[in-house]
N, C-alpha and C positions, 0 to 999 in steps of 0.2 A: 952451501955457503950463503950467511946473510948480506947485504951492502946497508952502507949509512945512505938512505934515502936522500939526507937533507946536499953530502958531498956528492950525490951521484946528480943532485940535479940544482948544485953550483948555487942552493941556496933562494933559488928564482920563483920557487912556489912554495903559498903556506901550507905544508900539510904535516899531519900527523907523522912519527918516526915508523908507525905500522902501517901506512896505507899499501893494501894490496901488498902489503912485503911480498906474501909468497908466491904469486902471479908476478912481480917485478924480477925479482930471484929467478923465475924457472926463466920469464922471458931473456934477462940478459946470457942467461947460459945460451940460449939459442938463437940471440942475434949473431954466434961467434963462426955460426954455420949457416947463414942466410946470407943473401945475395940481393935483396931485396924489402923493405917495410911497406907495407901498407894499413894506416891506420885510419880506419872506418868511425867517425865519430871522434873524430879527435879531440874534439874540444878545447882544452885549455894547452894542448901537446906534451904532455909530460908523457907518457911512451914514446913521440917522435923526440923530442927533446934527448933522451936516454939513447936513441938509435943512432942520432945524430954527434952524440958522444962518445960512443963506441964502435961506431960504424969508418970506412973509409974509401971514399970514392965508389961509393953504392947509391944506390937511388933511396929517398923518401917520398912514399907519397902519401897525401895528409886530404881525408875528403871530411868537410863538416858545413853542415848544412845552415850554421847560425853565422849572418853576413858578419857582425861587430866579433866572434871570434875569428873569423879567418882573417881580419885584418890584423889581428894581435899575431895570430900563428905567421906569416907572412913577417912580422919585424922581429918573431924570437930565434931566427934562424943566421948570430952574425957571423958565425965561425964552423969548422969544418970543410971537408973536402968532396961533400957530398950532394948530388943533385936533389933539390927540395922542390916539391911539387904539391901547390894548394888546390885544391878545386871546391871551388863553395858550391854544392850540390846535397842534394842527398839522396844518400845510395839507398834503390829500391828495385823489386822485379820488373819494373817496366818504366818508360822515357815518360814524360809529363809533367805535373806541377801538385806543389802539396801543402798543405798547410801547416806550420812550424809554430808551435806556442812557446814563447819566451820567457819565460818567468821576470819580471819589470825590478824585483828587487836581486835576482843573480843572472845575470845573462848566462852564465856558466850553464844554468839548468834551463833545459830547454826537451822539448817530446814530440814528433808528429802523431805517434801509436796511442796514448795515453791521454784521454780528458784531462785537463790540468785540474789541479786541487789548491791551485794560487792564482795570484792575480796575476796576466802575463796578457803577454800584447801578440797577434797571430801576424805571419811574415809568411808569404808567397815564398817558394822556392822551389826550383828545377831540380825534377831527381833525374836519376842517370843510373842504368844498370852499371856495376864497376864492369862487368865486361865488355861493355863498349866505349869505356873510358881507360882500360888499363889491359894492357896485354898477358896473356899467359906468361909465367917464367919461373923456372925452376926454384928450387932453394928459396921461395917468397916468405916472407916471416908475415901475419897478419892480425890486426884487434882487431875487432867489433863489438862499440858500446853505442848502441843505438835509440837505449831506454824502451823497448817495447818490438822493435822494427826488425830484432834480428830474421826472422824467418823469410821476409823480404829481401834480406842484405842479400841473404844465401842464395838462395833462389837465384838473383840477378847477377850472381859471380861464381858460376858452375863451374867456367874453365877456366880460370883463375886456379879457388881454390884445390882443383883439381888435378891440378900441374903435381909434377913430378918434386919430391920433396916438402912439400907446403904446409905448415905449421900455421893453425890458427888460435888465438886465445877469443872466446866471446865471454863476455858478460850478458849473464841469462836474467831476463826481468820476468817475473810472475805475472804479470798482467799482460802480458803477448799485445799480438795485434786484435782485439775485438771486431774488428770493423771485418775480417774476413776469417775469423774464428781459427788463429794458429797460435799457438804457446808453447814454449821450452819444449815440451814433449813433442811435438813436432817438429821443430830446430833438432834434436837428438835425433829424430829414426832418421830427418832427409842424410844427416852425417853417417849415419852408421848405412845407411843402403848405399854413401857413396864410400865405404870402405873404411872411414875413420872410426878410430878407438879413440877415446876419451879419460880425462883425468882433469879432478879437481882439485883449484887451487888453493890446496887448505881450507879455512872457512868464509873465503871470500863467495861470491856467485859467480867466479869467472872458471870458467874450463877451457882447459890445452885439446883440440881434437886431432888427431895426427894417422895418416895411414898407418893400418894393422892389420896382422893378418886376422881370419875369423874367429879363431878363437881368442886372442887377445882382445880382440874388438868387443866382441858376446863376453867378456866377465864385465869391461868395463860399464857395456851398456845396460848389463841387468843389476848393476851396484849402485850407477846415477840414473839413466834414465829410466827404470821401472820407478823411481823416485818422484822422478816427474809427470810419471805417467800417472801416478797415482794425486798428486795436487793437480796436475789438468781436471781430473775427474770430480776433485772434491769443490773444484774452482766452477764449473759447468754447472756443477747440479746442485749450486746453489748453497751448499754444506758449510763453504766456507765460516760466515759470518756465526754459524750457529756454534762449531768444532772453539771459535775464541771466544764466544760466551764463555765453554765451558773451562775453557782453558783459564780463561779471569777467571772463573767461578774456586778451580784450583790455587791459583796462586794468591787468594786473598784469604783461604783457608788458615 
């Protein structure tokens, strides 16, 4: 089943008729069976915004690490029956302080994992493992769009994610964390050693990971993550830049 993106979110955000359809599609089938949102990187809240419209008298909670978004998220919440919970933070393995670059002409875009490649203004901000900020509970519906940081998110929300029932969608960035050498292919095995099987959202970069048993888990993981396991590789040893030479070199043939 497709939805009109533009009625599902009441008109409030510009965006395309196909953003993420089929990541927004799988998710709202499975807010109908959750107990719970937690959106990691929320940003501008258009996943919270959607939970909050289909949801009822369930909890939201909204963690985003850029201070001039969470005050926006904090005033898009005037309706529904359900507890809305901001925390300007950003979710990582361990409690401390981090550096947050802001892109000066979109606040929207923002990275702690990623050098920036625009002009952007850096902002101190308190991370916080989500699991010492959010308690385990079943049936949890979860994003994570972190731009770079997911292998961090994971790590710092073991028992979280590892509740009974719990559904996460991440968006996986190619450029990982540099600063302590983890990328996508690492985000896949910690999921799959913790029992999740895996499914991608169409052609988007976001995947559904969800307990399965081993054998469902092991087809899904050698379809995507030997995938990534093979661009970590070609990312490390340097190949990349040379693999889109040649890649131009074909397409101007």
């Amino acid at each position: 089943m497709g939805y009109n993106l533009h009625d599902l979110l009441d008109g409030k955000f510009d965006l395309p008729p196909s953003y993420e359809l089929e990541a927004i599609t799988d998710f709202v089938e499975n807010l109908a069976r959750s107990d719970r949102f937690i959106d990691v990187g929320a940003n501008q809240g258009i996943y919270s915004y959607i939970a909050n419209k289909l949801m009822s008298g369930r909890d939201i909670i909204a963690i985003e690490a850029n201070p001039a978004l969470c005050k926006k998220l904090q005033t898009l919440f005037d309706s529904g029956n359900n507890k809305f919970i901001v925390h300007n933070n950003a979710a990582s393995d361990e409690a401390g302080y981090v550096e947050l670059n802001i892109c000066d002409s979109d606040s929207a875009c923002s990275s702690i994992a990623r050098a920036p490649d625009y002009t952007s203004t850096k902002v101190v901000v308190q991370a916080v493992r989500l699991d010492d900020i959010v308690d385990p509970m079943v049936n949890s519906l979860v994003k994570i769009d972190v731009e770079g940081y997911e292998y961090r998110v994971v790590v710092g929300a073991k028992k979280i994610l590892n509740s009974l029932g719990v559904i996460v969608y991440v968006e996986m960035h190619g450029w990982g964390d540099q600063t302590i050498g983890k990328y996508p292919w690492h985000v896949f095995l910690l999921f799959y050693n913790w029992g999740f099987g895996v499914d991608r959202m169409g052609e988007t970069h976001i995947y559904r990971f969800s307990k399965q048993r081993v054998l469902n888990r092991t087809r899904g993981f050698i379809r995507y993550g030997l995938v990534m396991f093979v661009k970590y590789i070609i990312r490390v040893s340097g190949l990349r830049p040379v693999l889109y030479k040649i890649k131009s070199s074909f397409d101007w043939a």
